[in-house]
Structure formats: C-alpha cells, structure tokens
N, C-alpha and C positions, 0 to 999 in steps of 0.2 A: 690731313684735315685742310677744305681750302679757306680762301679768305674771308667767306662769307661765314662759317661753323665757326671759323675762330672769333670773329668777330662777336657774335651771337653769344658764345661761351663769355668771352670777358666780360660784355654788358651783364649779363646772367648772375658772374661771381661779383662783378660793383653791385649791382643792385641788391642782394643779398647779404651786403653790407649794413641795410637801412640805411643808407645815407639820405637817399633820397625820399625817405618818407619823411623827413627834418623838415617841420615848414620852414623852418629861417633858410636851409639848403636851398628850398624851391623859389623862397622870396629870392634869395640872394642870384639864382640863376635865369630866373626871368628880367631883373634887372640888369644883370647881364647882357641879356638878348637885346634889349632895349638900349643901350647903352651901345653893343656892335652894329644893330641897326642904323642907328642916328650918327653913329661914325665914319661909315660907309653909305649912306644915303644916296649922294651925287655918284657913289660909282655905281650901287644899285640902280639909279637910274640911267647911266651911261649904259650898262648890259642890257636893258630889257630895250633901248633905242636900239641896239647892238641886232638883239634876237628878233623882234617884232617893230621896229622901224616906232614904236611907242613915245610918246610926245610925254614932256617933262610933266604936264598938268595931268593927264593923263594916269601915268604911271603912278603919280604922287595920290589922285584918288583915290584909283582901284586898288593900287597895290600897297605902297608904303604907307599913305595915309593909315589905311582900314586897319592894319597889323599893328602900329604903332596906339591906334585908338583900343582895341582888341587886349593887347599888355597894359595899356593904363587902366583899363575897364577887370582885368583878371589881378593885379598886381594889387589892387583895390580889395580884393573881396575874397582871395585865395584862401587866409587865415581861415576866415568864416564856413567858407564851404567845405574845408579837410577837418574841421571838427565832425564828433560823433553828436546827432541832433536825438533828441527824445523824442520818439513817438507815444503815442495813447496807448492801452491795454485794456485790457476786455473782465466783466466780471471773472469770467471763470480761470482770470491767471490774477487772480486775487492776491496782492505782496508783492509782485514782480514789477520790473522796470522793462521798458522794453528802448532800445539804441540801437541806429544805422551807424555805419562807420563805414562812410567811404576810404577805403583802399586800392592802390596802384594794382594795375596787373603784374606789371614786370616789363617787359621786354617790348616796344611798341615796335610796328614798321607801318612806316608813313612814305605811300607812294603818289607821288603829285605831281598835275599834271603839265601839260607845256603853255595854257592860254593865261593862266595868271602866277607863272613860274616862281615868284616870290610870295605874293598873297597865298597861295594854296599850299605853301612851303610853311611857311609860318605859322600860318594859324593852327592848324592842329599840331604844330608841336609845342604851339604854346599852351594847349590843353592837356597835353602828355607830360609837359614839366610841371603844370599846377597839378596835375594830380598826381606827380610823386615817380613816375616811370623813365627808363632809361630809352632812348629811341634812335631808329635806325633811318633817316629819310634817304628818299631815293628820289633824288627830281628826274625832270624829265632830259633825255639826251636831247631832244629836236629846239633846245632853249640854250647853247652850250656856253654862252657867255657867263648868264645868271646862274647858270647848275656850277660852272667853277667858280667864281667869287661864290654862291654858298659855300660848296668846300673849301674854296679857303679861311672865310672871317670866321665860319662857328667852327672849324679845325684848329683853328689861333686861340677861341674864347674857352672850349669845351675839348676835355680827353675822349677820346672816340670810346672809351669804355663807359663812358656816360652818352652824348650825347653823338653820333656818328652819320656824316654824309656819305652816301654810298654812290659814288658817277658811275656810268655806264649804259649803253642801250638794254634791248629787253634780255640779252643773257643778264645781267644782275640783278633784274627783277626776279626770273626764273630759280638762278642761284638763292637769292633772299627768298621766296618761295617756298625753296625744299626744306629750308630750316623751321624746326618748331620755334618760333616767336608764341609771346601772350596774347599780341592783340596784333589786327590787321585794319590801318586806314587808308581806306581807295580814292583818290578821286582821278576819274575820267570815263568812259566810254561802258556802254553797258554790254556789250561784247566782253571788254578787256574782264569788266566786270564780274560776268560767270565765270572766268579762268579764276581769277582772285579769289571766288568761292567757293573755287571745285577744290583749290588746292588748300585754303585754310579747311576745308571738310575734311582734309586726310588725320590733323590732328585735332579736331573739334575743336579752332583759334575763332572768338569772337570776331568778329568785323563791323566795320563801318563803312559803304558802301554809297557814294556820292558818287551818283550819273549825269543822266538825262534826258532826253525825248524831246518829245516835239510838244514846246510850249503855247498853248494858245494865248488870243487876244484877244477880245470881242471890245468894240465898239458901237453901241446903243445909241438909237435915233436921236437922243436926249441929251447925249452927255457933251459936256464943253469940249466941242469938235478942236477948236486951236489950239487948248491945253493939252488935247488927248495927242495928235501929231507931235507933239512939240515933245512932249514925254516919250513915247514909243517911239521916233526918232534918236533920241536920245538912248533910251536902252536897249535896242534896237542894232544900232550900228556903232555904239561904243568898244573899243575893242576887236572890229573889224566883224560882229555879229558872232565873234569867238566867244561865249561866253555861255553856260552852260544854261543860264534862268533867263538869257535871253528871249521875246518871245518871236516863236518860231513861225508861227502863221498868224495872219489878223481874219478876221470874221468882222465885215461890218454891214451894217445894217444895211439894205441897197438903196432905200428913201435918204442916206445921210454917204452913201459912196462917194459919188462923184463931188461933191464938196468937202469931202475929207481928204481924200488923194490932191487936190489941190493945196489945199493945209498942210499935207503932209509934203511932199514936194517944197514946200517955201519953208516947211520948219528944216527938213534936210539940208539945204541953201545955208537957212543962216545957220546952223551949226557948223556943219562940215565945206561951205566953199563950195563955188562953181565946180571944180574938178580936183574933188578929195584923192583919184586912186596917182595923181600924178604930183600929189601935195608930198611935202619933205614932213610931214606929220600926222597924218593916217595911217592907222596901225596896217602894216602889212599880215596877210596870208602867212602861217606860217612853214608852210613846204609847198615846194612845188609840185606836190603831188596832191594835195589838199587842194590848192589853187585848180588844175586842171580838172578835180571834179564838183568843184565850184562853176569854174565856168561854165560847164555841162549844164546845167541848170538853166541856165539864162536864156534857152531856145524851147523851155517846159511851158512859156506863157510869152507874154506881150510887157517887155519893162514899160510902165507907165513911167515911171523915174528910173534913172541910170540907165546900168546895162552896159557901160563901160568898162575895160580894164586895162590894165598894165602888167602883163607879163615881167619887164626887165625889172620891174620893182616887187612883183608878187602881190597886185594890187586890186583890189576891184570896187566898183563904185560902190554908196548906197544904192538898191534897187528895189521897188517895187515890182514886184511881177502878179500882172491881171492875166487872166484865161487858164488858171490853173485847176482842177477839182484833187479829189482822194485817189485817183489814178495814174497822176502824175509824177516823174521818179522823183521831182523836189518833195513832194510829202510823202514818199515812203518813208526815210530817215530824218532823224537829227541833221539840222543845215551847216547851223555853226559855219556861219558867215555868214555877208553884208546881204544878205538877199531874202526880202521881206514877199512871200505870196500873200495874195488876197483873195478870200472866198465873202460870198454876200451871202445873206439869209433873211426871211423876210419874217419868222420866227422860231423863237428860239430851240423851238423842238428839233428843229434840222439841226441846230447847234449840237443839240443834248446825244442823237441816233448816232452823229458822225464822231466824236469826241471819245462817248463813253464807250464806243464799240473797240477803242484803241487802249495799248498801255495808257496808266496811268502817266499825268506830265508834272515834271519836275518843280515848276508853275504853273502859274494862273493868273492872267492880269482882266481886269473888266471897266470899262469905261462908260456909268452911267451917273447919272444924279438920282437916279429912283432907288431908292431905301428899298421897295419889295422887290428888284428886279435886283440889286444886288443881292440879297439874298436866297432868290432864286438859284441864282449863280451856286453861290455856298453852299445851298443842298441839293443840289443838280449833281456835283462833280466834286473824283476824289482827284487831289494831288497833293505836293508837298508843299507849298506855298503859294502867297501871291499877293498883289497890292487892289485894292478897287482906286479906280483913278489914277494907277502911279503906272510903273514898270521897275523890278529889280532893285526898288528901296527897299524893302525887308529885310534886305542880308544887312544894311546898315546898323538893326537894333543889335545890344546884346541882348535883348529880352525874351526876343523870335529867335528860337534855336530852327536852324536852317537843315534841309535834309528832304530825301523822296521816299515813295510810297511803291510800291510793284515794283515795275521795273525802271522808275527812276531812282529808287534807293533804299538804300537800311541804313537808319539813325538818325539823326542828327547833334547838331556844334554851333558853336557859336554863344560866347558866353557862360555863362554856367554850363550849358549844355557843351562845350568841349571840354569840360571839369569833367562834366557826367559821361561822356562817350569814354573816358580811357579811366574811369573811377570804377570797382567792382562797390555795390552797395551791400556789406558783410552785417546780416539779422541777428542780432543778440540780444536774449533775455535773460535778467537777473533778476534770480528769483531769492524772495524772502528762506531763510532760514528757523525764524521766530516761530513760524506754523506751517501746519501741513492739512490741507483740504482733504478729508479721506474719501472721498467720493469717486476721484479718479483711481483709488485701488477697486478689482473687480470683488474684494471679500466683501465690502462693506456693507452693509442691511440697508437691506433698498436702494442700493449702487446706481442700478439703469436708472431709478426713476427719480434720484436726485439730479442724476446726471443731464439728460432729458431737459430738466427744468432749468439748471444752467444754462443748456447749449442753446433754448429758446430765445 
C-alpha cells in the first residue's frame, strides 16, 4: 500500500467516525484555522514575497485578507447552514413533511493552484470543514515556500487523518488521483482540468472544476473613461495579470480609444511606478518558463504602454498591446500575465460574432453608464461571472458564489456556496401514519381517475 492508499484509508476510517459531522467539531476547527492563520500571518506573508516577489499589501488583500474574511463570514452562519431546512409539499403527499439535510461526502481532495497559493488553499477547505468532511489539499510545487509553511502550521494544528497536506510536483497529484476520494476540487488550467475529470470519471467522484479562458472587457463610448482605466489597471495587472478573472482582452469602443489608452497608461503610472518590472514590489512571473512565453507575446502587436522586462527578476511590465486581432497567438489562450491586448469595434455585434464563437469566459467585465446596453451585455453572453463598471470585485461577496460555465468551470464557492460545493443535499419525506390516501393503490375504484385529478 503507498503513501497516498494509506492516507485515503485513515481519513476514510476518522471520518466514519462522525466526528466530523459534530458542528461544535467543525466550529471548533474552523477557529482553529483562524487562529493558525493569524499566528502565522507575517510568515505567510514572508513565503509568498519568497515565491512571487508579492508585496506585503498585496498579499494581505488577495490572499490573507479574503480567507480570514471568508472564516469570519462561514464561522458566522456554519450552525445554520448544516441544519436540515423544511421544504413545502404538494397535495398529493397529503401528511407528509418533506427535509433537505445537507451531508459531508467524505473524503475531499483539494488541488490548488500556484497564482494565489494560500488564498486558493484555504478557501475551499474552509468549505470542506463547514460542511463536515475530512481533506486531502495538494498545493502547488512551483510556490514551494508557501506549499511548506502550509504543511507545516495545518500538520502542527490538524492529524493528517483529519485534515492532510500532501507536497509534491504532479506525481502526487497523479498518485492522489488513483485513489477513490468522495469529492474532487480543481482549481487551475483547463488542460489540467480534463485530466482531473477523466480520472474522477473512473470512479464516478463529484467535482468542482475552477479554470478559465480568456476573459473579456468592453469599454463603451459612454462610460467614465478615468474610472474605467483606473479599475481595469488595477485588476488587470494585479498579481502580475496571474489571476484567473483577470480580464484577458479589452474591446473598446474606437470613438473613446485613443482617449482611453491615454487614461489608461497614467492610471498604470500611478498605481504601479515608472518601471514596476524592475520595482522590489511587483509581483514577479512565476517560472521561467511562463516568463519566456510571455514575453513571446509582446512582438504579437505594438505595446502602446510597457513592453518592458526583466529577466534576472522574472519580470515584466504592465502592457498594453495595439495591432492584435483573433489570429494572433496572444488570443489563442489564456494570458495570465501582465499583458493587456486591445481590439476596437464600432458595434457591438462584432463584439457578440467574435466572443460567442469562443468558449465560454470565466468573466465578464463592461464598462458603461447606459442601463440598456448593460443589459444587452447580460443577455448577449454566457460566462461565470462579472462586474459592470468594476473588474474582479465579485469574488469579494460571500453572496456571489464564484465558479465557470463550459470550459471555464463546473460549480461554484464562495460563501454558502463552498458549504454547498462539498455538501451532498439528502431528500427526505416523512410521511403521516394517521392515514392512508387509497388512490395511490392500483385496486382502488376509480384509482386512474382520482389519481389524475391529484396530479393536475
């Protein structure tokens, strides 16, 4: 037996236990988490400077912040959600009560990925411990600072038969793979993505499926041109354009172009500095193999802004890049990095032909003041999220359970909804004893045609 079967098996015989269907268990271990978190903070943030050159404010938004908010936001409302709620019932179950009763799978693996190595570590296993389950996370090798401080503070806090960090490159994924686990959560690459469901298909294992694609932007002749830069700047190039809701192409109006790349350029400035890719605070690249096809890119058009880099650092500027179309190898794939193409259109229909002809995107961001053109938007186009006027604030609600459509995802989290992703929902009816409807027996005189009259 190797290390991953035996593993599998221990969490299997704890969980089996009930222990963890205890809410005061799951209170008691969320506060936990909360608790190793905030005690290790400064060093979590010293790792992820370690892994991606990530600046303390930085880190603390995307990463520590949002998790720490995420547990206060689940630690709140856990109780409430792992009750069984009453649903309605229908004449023809006339006596009967009818009750959901969220229930733990069992056995979770949580694979996550290297751009927000703690944030994407945490959050869903804070959804796998509110709803009752034992789990297995696997962070990423290409982050290896933050992947060992995880194994060591939640190795220190939790028995690996409850809760277990598993380090290693992709033999431990593959390993953790083979074993029949209850549930499966993904996040990274829609590549990686089909492997992850070819292999949960061998034992018919639920999954959760967090990609994604090439997110649009549209900017409309109308909308507040220096707020709209200043934002899409902003989510844009935060995180070195690592980010998976980032968005990946802009679309702007060609009457409002040339005044927006100007905007956009001075919003770039003041955020990120004359020469971010050579700052001691710009998230770096994180491989250098990522890096080198990144910079490939940067000869796909004309940088209007940046176009810069740094090698010895793994660095590359903000950039916009003009002269690009759909033929170009920067919009065949996901960019994921600092490098922003720009296409114009003079109506929206070009938007609608070139977009919808594509996977579905992971976002959707729209920058207008017009009420019907936002909504146009909305029912134009499917994806799994988006802001009008914002970029990448969504994922801040607990309310917005987060997650893609096609090929940028299956499910979503966030909130209730990582209650609900590792929750099975178990239907039960209680039915009266007091009496008995004889109409559902086939003897009864005039059976069909009372029955009939019910089911209308």
């Amino acid at each position: 037996m190797d290390i991953y079967s035996s593993l599998v098996q221990k969490q299997r015989a704890f969980f089996a236990t009930g222990k963890t269907k205890d809410i005061d268990f799951r209170k008691q271990a969320l506060a936990k988490l909360r608790q190793l978190i905030q005690d290790n903070e400064e060093k979590f943030l010293e790792a992820l400077k370690q892994d991606l050159n990530k600046s303390e404010f930085e880190s603390y938004l995307t990463e520590v912040g949002v998790v720490l908010s995420e547990l206060k936001f689940t630690e709140k409302h856990v109780e409430k959600w792992s009750k069984p709620r009453r649903v309605k019932g229908t004449l023809v179950l006339a006596g009967s009560k009818s009750f959901i009763y969220p229930e733990p799978y069992g056995v979770s693996l949580i694979i996550s990925p290297w751009n927000y190595p703690f944030q994407l570590a945490f959050a869903p296993l804070i959804g796998a411990i509110a709803a009752g389950n034992c789990a297995i996370l696997k962070p990423s090798e290409l982050t290896p600072a933050t992947s060992r401080l995880l194994a060591e503070v939640v190795g220190r806090a939790f028995p690996d038969e409850y809760i277990a960090i598993a380090e290693g490159g992709i033999e431990a994924s593959q390993g953790l793979l083979k074993e029949k686990v209850d549930y499966i959560f993904f996040t990274g690459s829609v590549p990686v993505g089909r492997i992850i469901m070819e292999a949960a298909a061998k034992n018919l294992t639920p999954v959760t499926l967090e990609l994604g694609g090439k997110s649009p932007c549209i900017v409309h002749h109308d909308a507040n041109l220096t707020l709209a830069a200043k934002r899409i700047a902003w989510g844009k190039f935060i995180n070195a354009g690592q980010t998976c809701v980032a968005p990946d192409y802009l679309y702007v109006q060609k009457s409002v172009k040339k005044e927006f790349l100007k905007l956009l350029k001075d919003a770039i400035t003041e955020i990120y500095g004359e020469a971010p890719h050579d700052s001691e605070t710009f998230t770096r690249i994180v491989s250098e193999r990522h890096f080198d096809r990144l910079v490939g890119f940067l000869s796909d058009g004309k940088p209007l802004v940046g176009g810069r880099f740094n090698k010895d650092r793994l660095s590359i500027e903000p950039t916009a890049l003009d002269g690009v179309n759909w033929d170009s190898p920067v919009m065949q794939d996901e960019i994921f990095g600092p490098i922003l193409p720009i296409l114009e259109y003079e109506d929206l229909s070009e938007v609608v032909e070139e977009v919808t002809d594509r996977p579905k995107p992971l976002a959707f961001y729209v920058f207008s003041e017009s009420e019907s053109f936002q909504q146009e938007i909305l029912g134009s186009f499917s994806f799994g999220g988006g802001c009008i006027n914002d970029t990448v604030m969504h994922l801040a609600s607990p309310y917005l359970p987060f997650g893609g459509v096609g090929e940028s995802g299956i499910g979503a989290y966030h909130g209730k909804g990582s209650f609900d992703v590792f929750s099975h929902e178990k239907s039960i009816l209680k039915q009266s004893t007091k009496f008995d409807l004889p109409f559902r027996y086939q003897n009864t005189k005039d059976g069909l045609k009372k029955i009939k009259m019910f089911l209308k």
